[in-house]
C-alpha positions as CSV (number, residue, x, y, z in Angstrom):
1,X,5.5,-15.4,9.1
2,X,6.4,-15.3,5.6
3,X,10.2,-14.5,5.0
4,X,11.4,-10.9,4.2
5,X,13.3,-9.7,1.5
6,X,15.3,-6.2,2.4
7,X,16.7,-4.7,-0.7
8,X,19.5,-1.8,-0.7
9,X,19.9,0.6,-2.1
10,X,17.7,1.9,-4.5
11,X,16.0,4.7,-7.1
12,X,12.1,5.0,-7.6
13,X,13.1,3.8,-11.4
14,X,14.4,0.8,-9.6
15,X,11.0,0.5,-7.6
16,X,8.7,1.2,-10.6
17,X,10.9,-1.3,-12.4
18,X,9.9,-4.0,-9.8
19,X,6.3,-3.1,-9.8
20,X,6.2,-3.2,-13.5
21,X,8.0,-6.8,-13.4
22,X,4.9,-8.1,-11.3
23,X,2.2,-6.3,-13.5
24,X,4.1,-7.6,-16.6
25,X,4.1,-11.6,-15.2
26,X,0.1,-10.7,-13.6
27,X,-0.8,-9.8,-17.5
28,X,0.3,-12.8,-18.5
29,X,-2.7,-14.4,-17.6
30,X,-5.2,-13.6,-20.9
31,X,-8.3,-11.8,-19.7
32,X,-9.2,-10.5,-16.1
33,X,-8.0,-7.7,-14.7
34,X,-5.1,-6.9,-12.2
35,X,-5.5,-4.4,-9.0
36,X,-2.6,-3.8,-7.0
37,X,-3.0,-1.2,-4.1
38,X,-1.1,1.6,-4.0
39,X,-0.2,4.1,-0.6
40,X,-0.1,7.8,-0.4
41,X,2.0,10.3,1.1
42,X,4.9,12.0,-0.6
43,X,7.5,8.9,-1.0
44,X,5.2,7.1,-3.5
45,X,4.5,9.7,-6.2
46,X,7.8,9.9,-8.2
47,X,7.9,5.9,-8.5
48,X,3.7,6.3,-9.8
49,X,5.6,9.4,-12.1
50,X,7.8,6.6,-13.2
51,X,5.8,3.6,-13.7
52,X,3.0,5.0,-15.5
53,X,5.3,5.5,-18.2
54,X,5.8,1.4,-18.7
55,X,4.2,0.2,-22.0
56,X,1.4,-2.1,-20.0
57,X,-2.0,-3.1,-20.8
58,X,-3.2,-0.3,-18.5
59,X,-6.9,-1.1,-19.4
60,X,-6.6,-3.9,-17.2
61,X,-5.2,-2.7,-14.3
62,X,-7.4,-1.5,-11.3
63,X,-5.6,0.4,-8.6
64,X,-7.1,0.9,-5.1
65,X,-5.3,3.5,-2.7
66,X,-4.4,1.4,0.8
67,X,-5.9,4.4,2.5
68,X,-7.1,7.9,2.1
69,X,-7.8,10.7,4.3
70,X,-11.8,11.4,4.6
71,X,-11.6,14.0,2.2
72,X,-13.0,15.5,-1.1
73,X,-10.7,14.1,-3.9
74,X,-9.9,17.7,-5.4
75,X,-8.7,18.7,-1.5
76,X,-4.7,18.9,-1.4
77,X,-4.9,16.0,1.1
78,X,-6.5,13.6,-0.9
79,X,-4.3,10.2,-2.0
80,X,-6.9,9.0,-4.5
81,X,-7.1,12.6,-6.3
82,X,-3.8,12.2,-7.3
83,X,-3.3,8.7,-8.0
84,X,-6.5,9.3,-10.1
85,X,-4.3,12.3,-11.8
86,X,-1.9,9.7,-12.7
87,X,-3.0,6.3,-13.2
88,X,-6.2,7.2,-15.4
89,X,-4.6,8.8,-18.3
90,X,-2.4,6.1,-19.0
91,X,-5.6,3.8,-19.1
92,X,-6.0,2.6,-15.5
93,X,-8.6,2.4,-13.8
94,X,-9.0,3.5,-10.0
95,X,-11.0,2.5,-7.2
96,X,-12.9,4.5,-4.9
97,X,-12.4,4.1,-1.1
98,X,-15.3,3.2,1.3
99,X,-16.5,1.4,3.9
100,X,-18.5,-0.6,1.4
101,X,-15.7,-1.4,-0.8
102,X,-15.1,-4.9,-2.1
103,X,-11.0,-5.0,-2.7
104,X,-10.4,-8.0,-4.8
105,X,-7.1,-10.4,-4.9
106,X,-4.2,-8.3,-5.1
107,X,-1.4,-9.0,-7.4
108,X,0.8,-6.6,-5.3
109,X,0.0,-4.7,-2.2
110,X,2.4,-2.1,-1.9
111,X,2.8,0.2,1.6
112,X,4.8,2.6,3.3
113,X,5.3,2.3,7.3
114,X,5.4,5.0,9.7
115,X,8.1,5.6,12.8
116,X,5.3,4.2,14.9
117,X,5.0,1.1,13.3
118,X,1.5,1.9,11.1
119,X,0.5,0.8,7.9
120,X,-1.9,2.1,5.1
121,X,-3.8,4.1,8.1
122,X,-3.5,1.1,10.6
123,X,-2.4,3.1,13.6
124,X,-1.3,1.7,16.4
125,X,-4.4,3.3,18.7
126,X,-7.0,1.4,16.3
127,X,-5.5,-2.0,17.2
128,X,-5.8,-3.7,14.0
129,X,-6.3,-7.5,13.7
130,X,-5.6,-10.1,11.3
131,X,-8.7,-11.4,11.6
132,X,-10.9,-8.1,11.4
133,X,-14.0,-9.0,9.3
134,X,-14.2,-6.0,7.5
135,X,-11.8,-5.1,5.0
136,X,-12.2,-1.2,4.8
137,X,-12.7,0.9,8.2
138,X,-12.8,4.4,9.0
139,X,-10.5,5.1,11.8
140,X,-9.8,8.4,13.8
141,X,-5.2,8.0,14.4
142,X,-4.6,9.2,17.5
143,X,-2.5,11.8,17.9
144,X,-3.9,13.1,14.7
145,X,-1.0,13.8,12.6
146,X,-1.1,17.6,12.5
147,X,-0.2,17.5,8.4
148,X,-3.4,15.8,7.5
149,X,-5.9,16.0,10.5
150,X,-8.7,14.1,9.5
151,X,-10.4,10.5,9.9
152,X,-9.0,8.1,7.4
153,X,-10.7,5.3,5.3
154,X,-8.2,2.3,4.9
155,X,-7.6,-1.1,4.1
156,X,-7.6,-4.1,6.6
157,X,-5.1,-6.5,7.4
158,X,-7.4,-9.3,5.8
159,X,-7.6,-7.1,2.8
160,X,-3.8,-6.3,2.5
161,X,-3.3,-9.6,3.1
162,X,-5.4,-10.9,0.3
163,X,-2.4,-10.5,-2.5
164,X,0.1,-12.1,-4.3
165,X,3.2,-9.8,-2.7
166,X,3.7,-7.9,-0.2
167,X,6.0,-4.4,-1.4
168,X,7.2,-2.1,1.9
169,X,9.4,1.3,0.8
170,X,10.9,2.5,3.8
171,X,13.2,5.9,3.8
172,X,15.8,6.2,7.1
173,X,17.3,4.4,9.7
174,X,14.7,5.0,12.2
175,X,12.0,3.4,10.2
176,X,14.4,0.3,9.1
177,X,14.8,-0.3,12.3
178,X,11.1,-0.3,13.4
179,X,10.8,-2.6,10.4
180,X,13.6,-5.1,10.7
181,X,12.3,-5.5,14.6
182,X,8.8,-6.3,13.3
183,X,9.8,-8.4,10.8
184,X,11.9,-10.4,13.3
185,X,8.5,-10.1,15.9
186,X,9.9,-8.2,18.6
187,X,7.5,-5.8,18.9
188,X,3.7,-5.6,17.9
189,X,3.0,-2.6,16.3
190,X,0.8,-2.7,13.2
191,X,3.2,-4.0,10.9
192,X,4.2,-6.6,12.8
193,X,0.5,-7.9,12.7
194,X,0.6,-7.9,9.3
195,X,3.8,-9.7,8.9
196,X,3.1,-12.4,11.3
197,X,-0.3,-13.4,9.5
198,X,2.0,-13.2,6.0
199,X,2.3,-16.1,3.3
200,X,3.1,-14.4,0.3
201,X,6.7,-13.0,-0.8
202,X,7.8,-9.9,0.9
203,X,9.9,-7.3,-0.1
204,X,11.1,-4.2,1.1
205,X,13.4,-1.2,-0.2
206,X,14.9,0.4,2.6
């Protein structure tokens, strides 16, 4: 289990400022391209709002959503519709979802959590493993959140794991909480999973 940095307080200029740090030293290297995955949900968006406006190299950046809901990407519900909204007119270019997806090596993998522990759309009810051979599954949470009811396409352990950093934002005490006991592996809810089976840096803002 790979050591976890909890950071406090914060801003989403603070986030976007970290994000950009990692794109900025991933750049560095002349040439390929740099994918970082992204979540969705409402948390996320104002950091994207900020760090689209970095001055980057945006033409070499490939962003993949961690998960989307099985959706067209003009329906409100869709993650990749608006990440698409904001990432490609700066340059960027984003990756579609599906269960024949490749996801490359991440420079940063960068998630949310849920009160119950999930990740990307890792719910606890779809048991996900570290050693799952896929890396993108569609999965039916159960309960269906009753916000978004619909199957979800998302991003494996493996896959997630397959990155340079690992980047958790967190709101509330009842999450923290969740986290820090996963972290420490007292429970084994989804996140948990995926910290035990880390290597790379973590970091969360909580």
């Amino acid at each position: 289990m790979a050591d976890v940095i909890i950071t406090e307080p914060f801003s989403d200029a603070d986030i976007a400022g970290f994000i950009e740090k990692v794109l900025r030293q991933a750049l560095a290297a002349p040439g390929r391209e740099v994918a970082i995955s992204v979540p969705g949900g409402s948390t996320p968006f104002p950091v994207m709002r900020e760090l689209v406006q970095a001055d980057l190299d945006w033409a070499r950046i490939v962003v993949w959503p961690g998960d989307d809901r099985v959706v067209p990407e003009d329906h409100p519900a869709s993650n990749t519709g608006k990440i698409r909204a904001l990432f490609e007119p700066v340059g960027a270019r984003v990756a579609t979802l599906s269960e024949q997806a490749v996801p490359p090596h991440f420079a940063l993998v960068w998630l949310g959590m849920g009160a119950d522990g999930h990740i990307a759309s890792l719910f606890p009810n779809t048991d996900p493993r570290a050693d799952d051979p896929q890396a993108v599954r569609r999965l039916t949470p159960d309960p269906l959140p009753p916000e978004a009811p619909f199957d979800r396409l998302t991003l494996t352990i493996p896959a997630l794991l397959d990155s340079d950093m690992l980047m958790f934002v967190i709101r509330g005490a009842d999450k923290g909480a969740v986290f820090e006991a996963a972290a420490a592996g007292l429970n084994d809810l989804p996140v948990a999973r995926l910290l035990a089976s880390a290597d790379q840096p973590v970091t969360c803002f909580t």
